[in-house]
VOPAGU-2260 file (C-alpha; in pm, 1 decimal, decimal comma):
REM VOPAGU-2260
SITE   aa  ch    i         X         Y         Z
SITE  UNK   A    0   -1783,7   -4327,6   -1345,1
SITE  UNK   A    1   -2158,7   -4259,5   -1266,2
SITE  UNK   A    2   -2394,9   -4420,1   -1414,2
SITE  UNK   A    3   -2183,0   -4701,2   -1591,8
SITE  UNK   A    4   -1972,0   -4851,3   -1332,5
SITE  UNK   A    5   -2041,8   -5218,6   -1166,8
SITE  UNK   A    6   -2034,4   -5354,4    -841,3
SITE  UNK   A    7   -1680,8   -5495,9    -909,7
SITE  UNK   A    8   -1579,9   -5118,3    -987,3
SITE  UNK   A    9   -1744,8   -4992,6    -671,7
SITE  UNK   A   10   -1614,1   -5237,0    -423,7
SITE  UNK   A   11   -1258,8   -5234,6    -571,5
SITE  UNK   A   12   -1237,4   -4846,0    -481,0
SITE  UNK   A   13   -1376,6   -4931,0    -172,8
SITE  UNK   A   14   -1100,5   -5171,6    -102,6
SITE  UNK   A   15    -866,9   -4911,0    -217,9
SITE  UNK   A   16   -1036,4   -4680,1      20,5
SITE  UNK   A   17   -1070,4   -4922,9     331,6
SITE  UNK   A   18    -701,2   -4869,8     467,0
SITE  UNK   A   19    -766,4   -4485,8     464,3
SITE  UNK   A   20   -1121,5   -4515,3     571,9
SITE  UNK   A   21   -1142,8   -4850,7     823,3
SITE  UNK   A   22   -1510,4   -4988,6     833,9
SITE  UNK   A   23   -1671,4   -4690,7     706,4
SITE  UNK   A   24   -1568,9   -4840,2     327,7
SITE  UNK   A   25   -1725,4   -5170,5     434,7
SITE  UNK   A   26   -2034,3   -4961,0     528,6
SITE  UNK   A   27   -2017,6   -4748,7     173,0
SITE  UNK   A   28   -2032,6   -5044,4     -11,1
SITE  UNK   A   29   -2322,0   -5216,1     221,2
SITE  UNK   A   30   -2543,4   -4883,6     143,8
SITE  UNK   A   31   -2426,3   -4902,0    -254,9
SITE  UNK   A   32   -2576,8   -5269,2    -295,8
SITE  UNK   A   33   -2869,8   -5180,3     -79,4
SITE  UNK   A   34   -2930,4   -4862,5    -295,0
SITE  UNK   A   35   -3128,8   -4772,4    -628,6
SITE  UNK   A   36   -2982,9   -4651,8    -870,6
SITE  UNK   A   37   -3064,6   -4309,3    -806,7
SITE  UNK   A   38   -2844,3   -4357,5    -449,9
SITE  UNK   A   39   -2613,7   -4611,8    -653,3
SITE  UNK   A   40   -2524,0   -4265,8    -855,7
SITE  UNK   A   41   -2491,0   -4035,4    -569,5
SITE  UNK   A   42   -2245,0   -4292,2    -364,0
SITE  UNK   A   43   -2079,4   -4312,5    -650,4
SITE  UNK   A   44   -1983,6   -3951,9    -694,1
SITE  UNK   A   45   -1908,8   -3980,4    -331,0
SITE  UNK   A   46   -1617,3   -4231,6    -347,4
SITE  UNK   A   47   -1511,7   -4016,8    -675,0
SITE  UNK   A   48   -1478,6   -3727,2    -447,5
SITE  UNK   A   49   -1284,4   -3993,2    -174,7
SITE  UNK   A   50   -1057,8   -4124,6    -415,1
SITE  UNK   A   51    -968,1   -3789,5    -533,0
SITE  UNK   A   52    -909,4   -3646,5    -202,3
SITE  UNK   A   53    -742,6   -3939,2     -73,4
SITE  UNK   A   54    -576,5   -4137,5    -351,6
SITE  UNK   A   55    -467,8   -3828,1    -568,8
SITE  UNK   A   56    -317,0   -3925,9    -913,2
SITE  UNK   A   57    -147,7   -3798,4   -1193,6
SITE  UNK   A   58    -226,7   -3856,6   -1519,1
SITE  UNK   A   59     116,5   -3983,9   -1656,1
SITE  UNK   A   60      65,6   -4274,1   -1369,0
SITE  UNK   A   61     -35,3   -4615,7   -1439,0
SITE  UNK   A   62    -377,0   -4648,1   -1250,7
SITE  UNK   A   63    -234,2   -5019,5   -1103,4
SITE  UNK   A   64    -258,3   -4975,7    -665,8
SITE  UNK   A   65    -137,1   -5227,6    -476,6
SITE  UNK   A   66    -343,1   -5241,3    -132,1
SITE  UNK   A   67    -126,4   -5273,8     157,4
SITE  UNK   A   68    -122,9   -5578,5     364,7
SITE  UNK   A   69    -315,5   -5564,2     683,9
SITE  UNK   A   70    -178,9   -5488,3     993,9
SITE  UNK   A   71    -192,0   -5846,3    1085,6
SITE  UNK   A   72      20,4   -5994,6     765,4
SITE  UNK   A   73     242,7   -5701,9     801,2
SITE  UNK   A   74     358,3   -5727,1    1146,4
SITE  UNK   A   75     621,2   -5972,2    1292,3
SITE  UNK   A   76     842,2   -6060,0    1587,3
SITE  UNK   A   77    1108,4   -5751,4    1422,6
SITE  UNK   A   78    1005,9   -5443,8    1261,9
SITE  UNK   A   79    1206,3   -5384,9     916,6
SITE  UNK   A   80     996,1   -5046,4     828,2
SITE  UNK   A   81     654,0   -4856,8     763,1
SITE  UNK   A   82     386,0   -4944,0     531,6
SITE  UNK   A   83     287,0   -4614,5     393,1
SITE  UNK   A   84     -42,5   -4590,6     139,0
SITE  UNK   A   85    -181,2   -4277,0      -6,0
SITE  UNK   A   86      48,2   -4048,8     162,8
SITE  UNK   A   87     -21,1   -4193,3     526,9
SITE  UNK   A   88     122,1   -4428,9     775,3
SITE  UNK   A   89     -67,3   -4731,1     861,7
């Protein structure tokens, strides 16, 4: 991922990241597109690390995630179940 990957790359892991994470992904991705390259590199081998730790995958899976809704969209006057993302319930 370092060295090669876009803006688009970065700030979809982010999003990925965000329900796990809350505002600090917002801020990650604030201090990538303020960065050099040099700390463009080093935040990204930061999420890496997040991604791995948080959004573990094999490699026989597809690499398709499907964010969860927020807590907003997702709640309603009766509660049918839990939305659960990376292992966690939100």
């Amino acid at each position: 991922m370092a060295g090669n990957t876009s803006s688009v790359n970065i700030r979809q892991l982010c999003l990925q990241l965000k329900p796990i994470l809350g505002s600090k992904a917002d801020k990650i991705y604030t201090a990538y597109m303020a960065e050099d390259k040099e700390g463009q590199q080093q935040i990204e081998h930061y999420l890496q690390l997040l991604t791995a730790k948080y959004l573990p995958s094999k490699l026989e899976q597809s690499t398709t995630v499907l964010l969860p809704p927020s807590e907003e969209k997702a709640g309603g006057e009766y509660k049918i179940g839990t939305v659960k993302y990376a292992g966690k319930n939100l």
